[in-house]
N, C-alpha and C positions, 0 to 999 in steps of 0.2 A: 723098142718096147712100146707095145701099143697102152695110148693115156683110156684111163679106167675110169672113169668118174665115182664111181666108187670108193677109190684111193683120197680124191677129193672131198667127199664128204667124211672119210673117217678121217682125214689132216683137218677138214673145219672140224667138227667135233673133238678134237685132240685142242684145235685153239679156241675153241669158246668157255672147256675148260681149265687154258691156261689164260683165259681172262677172266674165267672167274676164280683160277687163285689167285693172279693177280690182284684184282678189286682186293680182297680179301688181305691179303699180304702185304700189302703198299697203303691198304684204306682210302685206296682213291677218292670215294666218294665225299670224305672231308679233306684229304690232302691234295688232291686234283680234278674237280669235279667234271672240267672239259672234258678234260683225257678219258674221263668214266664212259662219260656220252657217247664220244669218239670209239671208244673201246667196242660199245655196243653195236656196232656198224663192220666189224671186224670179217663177217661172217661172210657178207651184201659180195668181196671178191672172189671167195670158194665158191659161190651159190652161181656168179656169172662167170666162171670158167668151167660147171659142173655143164651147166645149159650149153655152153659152147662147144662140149664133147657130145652133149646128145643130140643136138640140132645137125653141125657138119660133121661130126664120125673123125673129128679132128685127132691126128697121132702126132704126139709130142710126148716122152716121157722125162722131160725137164717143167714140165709146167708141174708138176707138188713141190718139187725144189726150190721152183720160182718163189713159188705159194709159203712154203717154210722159211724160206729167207726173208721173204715180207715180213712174216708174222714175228721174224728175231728182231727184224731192225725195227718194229713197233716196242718189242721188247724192249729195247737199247733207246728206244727214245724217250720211253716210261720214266727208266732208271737217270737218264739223262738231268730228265725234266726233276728229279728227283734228289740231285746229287748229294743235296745237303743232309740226308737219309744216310745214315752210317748201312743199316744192311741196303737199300738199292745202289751203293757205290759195289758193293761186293758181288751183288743179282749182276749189275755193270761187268763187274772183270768176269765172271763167270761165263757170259757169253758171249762175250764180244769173242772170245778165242776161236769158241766154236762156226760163229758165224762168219767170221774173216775168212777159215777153212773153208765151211759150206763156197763160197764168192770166189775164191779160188778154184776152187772145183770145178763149180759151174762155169768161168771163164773156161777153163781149160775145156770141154768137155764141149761148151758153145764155138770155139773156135777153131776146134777140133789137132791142138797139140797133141803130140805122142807123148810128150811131157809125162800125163799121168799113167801113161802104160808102163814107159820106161823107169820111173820110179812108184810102182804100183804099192807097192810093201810101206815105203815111208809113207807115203798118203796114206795106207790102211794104223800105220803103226798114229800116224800124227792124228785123223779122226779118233781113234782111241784113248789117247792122251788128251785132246778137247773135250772128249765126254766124259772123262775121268776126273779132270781137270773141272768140269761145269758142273757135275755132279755132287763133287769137294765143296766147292766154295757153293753151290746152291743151299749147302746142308750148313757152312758157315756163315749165308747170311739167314738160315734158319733160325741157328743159334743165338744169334745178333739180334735178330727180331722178339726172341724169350726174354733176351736178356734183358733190351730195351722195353718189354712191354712188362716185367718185373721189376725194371727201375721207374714205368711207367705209373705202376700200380703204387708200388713203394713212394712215390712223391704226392700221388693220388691221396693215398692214407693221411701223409704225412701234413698234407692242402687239410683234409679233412680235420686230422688233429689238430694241426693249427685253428683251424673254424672253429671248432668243437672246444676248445682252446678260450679262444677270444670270446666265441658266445657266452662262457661258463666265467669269463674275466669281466665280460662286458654283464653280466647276471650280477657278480660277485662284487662291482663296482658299484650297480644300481641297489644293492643289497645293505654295501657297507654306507650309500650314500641316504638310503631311509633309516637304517640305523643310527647315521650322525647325526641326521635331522632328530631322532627318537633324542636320542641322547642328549643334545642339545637342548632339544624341549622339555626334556628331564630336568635335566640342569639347570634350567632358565625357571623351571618350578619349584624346584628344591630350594634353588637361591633365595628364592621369594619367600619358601616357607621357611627359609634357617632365616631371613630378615622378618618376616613376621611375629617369629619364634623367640626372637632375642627383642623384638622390642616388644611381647608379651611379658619373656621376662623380666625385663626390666621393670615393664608395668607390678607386676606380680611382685618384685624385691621392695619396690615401692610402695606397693598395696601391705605389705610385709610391715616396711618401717613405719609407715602410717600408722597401724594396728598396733605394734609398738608404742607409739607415740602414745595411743589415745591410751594404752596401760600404763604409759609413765604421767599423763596429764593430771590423775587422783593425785599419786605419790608426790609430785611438783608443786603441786595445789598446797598440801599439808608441809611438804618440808620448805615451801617459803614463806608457810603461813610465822612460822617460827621466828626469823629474823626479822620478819616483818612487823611481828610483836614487839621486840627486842627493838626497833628504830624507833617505832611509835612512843616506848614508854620511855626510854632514852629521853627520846626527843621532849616529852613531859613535863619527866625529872629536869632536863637544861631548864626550860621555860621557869619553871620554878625557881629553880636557882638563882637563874638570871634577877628573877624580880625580886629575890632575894637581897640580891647583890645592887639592884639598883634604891632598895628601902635603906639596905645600910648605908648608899654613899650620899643620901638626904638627912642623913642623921649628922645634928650640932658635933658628935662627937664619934667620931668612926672607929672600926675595932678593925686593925691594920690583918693580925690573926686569922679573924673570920673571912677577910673579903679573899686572905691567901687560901684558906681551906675550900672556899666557896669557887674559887678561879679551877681550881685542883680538881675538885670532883666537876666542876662542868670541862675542863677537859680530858679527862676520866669517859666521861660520858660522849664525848664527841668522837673520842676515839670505837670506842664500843659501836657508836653508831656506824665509823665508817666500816669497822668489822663487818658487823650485822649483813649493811649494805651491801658490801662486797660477796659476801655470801648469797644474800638473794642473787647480788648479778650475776653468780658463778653458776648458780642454777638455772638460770633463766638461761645463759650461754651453752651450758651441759645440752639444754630443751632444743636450740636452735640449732645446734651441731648435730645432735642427733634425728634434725630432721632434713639435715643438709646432707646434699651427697655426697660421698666421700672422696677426698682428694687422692688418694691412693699414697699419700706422702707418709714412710716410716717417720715419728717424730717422737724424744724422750717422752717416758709415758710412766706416771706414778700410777703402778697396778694395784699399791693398796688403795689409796686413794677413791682410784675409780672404783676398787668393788665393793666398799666399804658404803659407799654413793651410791649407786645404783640397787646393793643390796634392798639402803631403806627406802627407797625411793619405788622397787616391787612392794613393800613390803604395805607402803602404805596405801599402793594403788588398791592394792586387794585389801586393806581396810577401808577404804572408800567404797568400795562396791558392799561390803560385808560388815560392817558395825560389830558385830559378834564374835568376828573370827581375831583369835591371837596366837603369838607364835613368837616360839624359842630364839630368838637368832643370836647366834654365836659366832662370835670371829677368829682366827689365830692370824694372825697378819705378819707379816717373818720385817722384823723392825726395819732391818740393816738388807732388806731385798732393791732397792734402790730401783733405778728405772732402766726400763728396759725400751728400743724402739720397737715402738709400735702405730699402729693407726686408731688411735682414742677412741674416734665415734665408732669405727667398727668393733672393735673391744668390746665398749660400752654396751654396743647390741647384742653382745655373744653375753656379756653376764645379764642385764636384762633379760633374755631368755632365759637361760639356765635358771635366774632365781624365780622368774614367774610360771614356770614349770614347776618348779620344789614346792612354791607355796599354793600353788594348783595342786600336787599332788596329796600335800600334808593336809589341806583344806577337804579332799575327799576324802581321805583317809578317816580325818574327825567326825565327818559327816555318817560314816559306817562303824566306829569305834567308841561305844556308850564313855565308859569312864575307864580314868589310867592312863589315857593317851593324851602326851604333850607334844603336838607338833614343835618340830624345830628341823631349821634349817640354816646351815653352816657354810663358813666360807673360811679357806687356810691359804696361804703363799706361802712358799720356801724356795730355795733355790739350791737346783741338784746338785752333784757330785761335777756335772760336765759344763756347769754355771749356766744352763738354761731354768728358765721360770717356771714355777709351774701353779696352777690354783687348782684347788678342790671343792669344788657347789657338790655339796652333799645335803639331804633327806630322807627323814625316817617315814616318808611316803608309803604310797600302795605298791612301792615296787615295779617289776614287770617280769614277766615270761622272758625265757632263751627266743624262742621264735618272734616277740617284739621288738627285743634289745638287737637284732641283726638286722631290721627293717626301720631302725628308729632314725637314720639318718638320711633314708631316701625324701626325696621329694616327694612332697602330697602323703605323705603318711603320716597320720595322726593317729593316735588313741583314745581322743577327746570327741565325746560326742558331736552330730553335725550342726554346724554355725557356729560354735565354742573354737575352732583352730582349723589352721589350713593348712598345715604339715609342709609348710615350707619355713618356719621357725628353725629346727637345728639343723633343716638340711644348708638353709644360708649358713649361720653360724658352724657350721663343720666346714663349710669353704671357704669362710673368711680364716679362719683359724689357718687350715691344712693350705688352702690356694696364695691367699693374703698376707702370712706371716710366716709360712711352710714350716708350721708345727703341728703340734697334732690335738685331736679330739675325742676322747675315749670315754667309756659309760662302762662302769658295774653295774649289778642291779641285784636282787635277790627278791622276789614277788613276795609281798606282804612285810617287807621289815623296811628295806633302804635301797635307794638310789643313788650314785656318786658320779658326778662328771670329772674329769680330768681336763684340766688345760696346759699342755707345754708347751712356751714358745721360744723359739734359738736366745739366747741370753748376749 
C-alpha cells in the first residue's frame, strides 16, 4: 500500500483535535502546564513524515500506524502523569487495551509472522472488542468527569456559602460588637443619670422636709411659747416663796404650819416647772427629729400623741403667717388604740402634711365663703376589725374634682398656685405610708364641701 501523505495530515488533524479535547478534559493548562506546552508540539511529527513522503515518493503503509501509536502512548502518558485524576485513571484503562493491540499488530505485520493471517478473525474479533471496550470506559470517564465537576461546583457553592457565611458572621459580629459598645455607653449614661436622679431626689425629699420644717417653725414657736410661760412664772412664784420662807425663819417666833404649806407649794411648783420643761424639750426634740433623716427603724409609736401634736403645731404655723385666720379643730382619738410600730418622724411628716393641706384648704375656702362658714379640721383613730390603725385628716375645704383626686398623688402635682407648693408633699407621704410601713393612703373628696385622707397601717 502506497503511504499517502494525505492519510497523514487527516491522522495530524484527528490528533490536534484530540489534544484539544484533551487540554479541555484533563484541564492541563492548570493541572499540567508542561504537558500542555509539550501537547502543542504534537503536530511538528505528522508535518515531518508528511514532507518525507513528498520530498522521496517514500512507500511505507505502517507509517500512520506508527504515527497513531505515538499519539496513544502520549495519550497513556497524559493519563499516567495524571493518575491521581479518578477519570484519567479510567481515559488510562480505556486505551492502553487498544493500544497494546494496535503494538501487536504492528509487531507482527513489521516482522512479517503469518501469525495474524492465520488467526485473522480473532485479531478482527479482539480490535473490536478494544474499540468497544475504549469507547465504554471513554464515556465512563466522561461520566466521572460530570460527576466530579458537579461535586466540583457543589464544594465551589458550598466554599462560597461558607464565605458568604463568615463574611455575614464576620458583619454580624462587627454589628453586635458597635451595638455592645452602643449599649454599654447607654448604660454607663443611664447609670449616671439613675445616680444623678436619686441624689436629686434625695435633694428634693430634703428640700421637702426643709419646707416642712419652716411650716412647723411658726407652730414650734407658739407651742413652746406656752411652757415656757409656765417655767418663767413658776419659777417666780418659787422665788417668792422662797423669800417667804426665808422672812419667816428670821422671825423671834416661827409658824411651823406656814414654813410646811410654803415647802409644799414650792415643791408643787418645781414639779410643774420640770413638767413645763420637759414639754418644751419634747418639742424642741419633735423639731430635731423631724429634721433628721430618718433611721428607717419601726419603733412603738403613740399615734394619738403624735397627731394630736402635730395637729396644733400646723395649726399654729398658719396662725403665725395669718393673725386672722381660725379654725374648728376637732379630735376623736380612740383611747385604748395604743401603739403601733412605726417610724415617728416619718409619720409625723405624713400628718404634718395632711393637716397643713386641710388648713390650706379651709383657709381658701373662707377666703371665697362671706358668712356661715366655720372652717374645721378633724383628726379620728380607731382601730379596725383586722387590728390595723387607721387615722382620718378630714376638712370641710374646697374639695376637689374626680380628674384631680387620681393625680393627687404623683410627683410634682400640685393644686396650689406656683411658689405656694411643689407637689412632692403627699406624693413622699403616700410612700412613706404604702413603701415605709406597707399600708395605705387613701383620699375622698367631694368638690366644694370636704376632703378626707385615710391612713391604715398593719397593726
Amino acid at each position: 500500500m502506497k503511504f499517502d501523505g494525505q492519510i497523514i495530515i487527516s491522522i495530524l488533524l484527528a490528533q490536534l483535535l484530540v489534544v484539544r479535547i484533551l487540554r479541555r478534559f484533563f484541564d492541563l493548562p492548570n493541572r499540567l502546564p508542561h504537558w500542555d506546552k509539550l501537547l502543542g508540539w504534537i503536530w511538528v511529527p505528522g508535518v515531518g513524515l508528511g514532507i518525507i513522503d513528498l520530498l522521496f515518493n517514500f512507500r511505507n503503509d505502517q507509517l500512520d500506524e506508527v504515527y497513531m501509536l505515538f499519539a496513544f502512548m502520549v495519550v497513556i502518558l497524559v493519563a499516567l502523569a495524571l493518575r491521581d485524576y479518578r477519570p484519567a485513571r479510567t481515559v488510562l484503562l480505556a486505551v492502553v487495551p487498544y493500544t497494546v493491540y494496535s503494538a501487536i499488530e504492528l509487531v507482527l505485520v513489521v516482522s512479517g509472522w503469518k501469525l495474524g493471517e492465520n488467526y485473522e478473525d480473532a485479531f478482527d474479533a479482539s480490535q473490536g472488542f478494544t474499540v468497544i471496550w475504549m469507547i465504554t470506559f471513554l464515556l465512563i470517564a466522561r461520566n466521572q468527569k460530570k460527576h466530579l465537576e458537579k461535586e466540583r461546583l457543589l464544594r465551589e457553592e458550598e466554599e462560597q456559602e461558607k464565605q458568604r457565611i463568615a463574611t455575614q458572621n464576620a458583619e454580624l459580629e462587627r454589628l453586635v460588637a458597635e451595638r455592645t459598645a452602643t449599649l454599654t455607653k447607654q448604660t454607663e449614661e443611664l447609670s449616671q443619670a439613675l445616680t444623678e436622679l436619686k441624689t436629686m431626689q434625695t435633694q428634693l425629699i430634703q428640700a421637702e422636709k426643709m419646707a416642712s420644717l419652716g411650716e412647723l417653725t411658726a407652730g414650734i414657736a407658739h407651742e413652746i411659747q406656752n411652757p415656757l410661760n409656765f417655767v418663767t412664772n413658776f419659777s417666780d412664784v418659787s422665788a417668792e416663796l422662797i423669800t417667804e420662807l426665808e422672812e419667816e425663819k428670821r422671825k423671834p417666833t416661827r409658824n411651823a404650819d406656814l414654813e410646811t404649806e410654803l415647802l409644799v407649794d414650792l415643791k408643787q411648783n418645781l414639779q410643774k416647772i420640770t413638767h413645763h420643761g420637759q414639754r418644751a424639750a419634747s418639742i424642741v426634740k419633735g423639731m430635731l427629729e423631724h429634721s433628721r433623716a430618718s433611721t428607717g427603724e419601726l419603733q412603738p409609736t403613740d399615734i394619738n400623741t403624735l397627731a394630736d401634736e402635730y395637729l396644733r403645731l400646723a395649726y399654729h404655723g398658719l396662725r403665725a403667717k395669718d393673725k386672722t385666720f381660725n379654725a374648728t379643730l376637732y379630735t376623736n382619738l380612740y383611747p385604748e388604740l395604743g401603739q403601733v410600730n412605726a417610724i415617728s418622724q416619718d409619720i409625723g411628716r405624713v400628718f404634718l402634711n395632711l393637716f397643713t393641706n386641710a388648713f390650706y384648704a379651709v383657709q381658701k375656702k373662707k377666703e371665697c365663703v362671706s358668712d356661715g362658714y366655720v372652717p374645721t379640721v378633724s383628726v379620728s383613730t380607731r382601730r379596725t376589725e383586722a387590728g390595723d390603725v387607721e387615722v382620718r385628716v378630714r376638712d370641710n375645704g374646697m374639695g376637689m374634682p374626680a380628674t384631680v383626686k387620681d393625680k393627687i398623688f404623683q410627683p410634682f402635682f400640685t393644686t396650689k398656685p406656683t411658689g405656694e407648693g411643689t407637689g412632692l408633699g403627699l406624693s413622699l407621704s403616700y410612700d412613706i405610708v404604702t413603701k415605709g410601713h406597707n399600708g395605705s393612703l387613701t383620699v375622698e373628696s367631694q368638690e366644694g364641701e370636704y376632703t378626707e385622707f385615710t391612713i391604715r397601717i398593719p397593726g
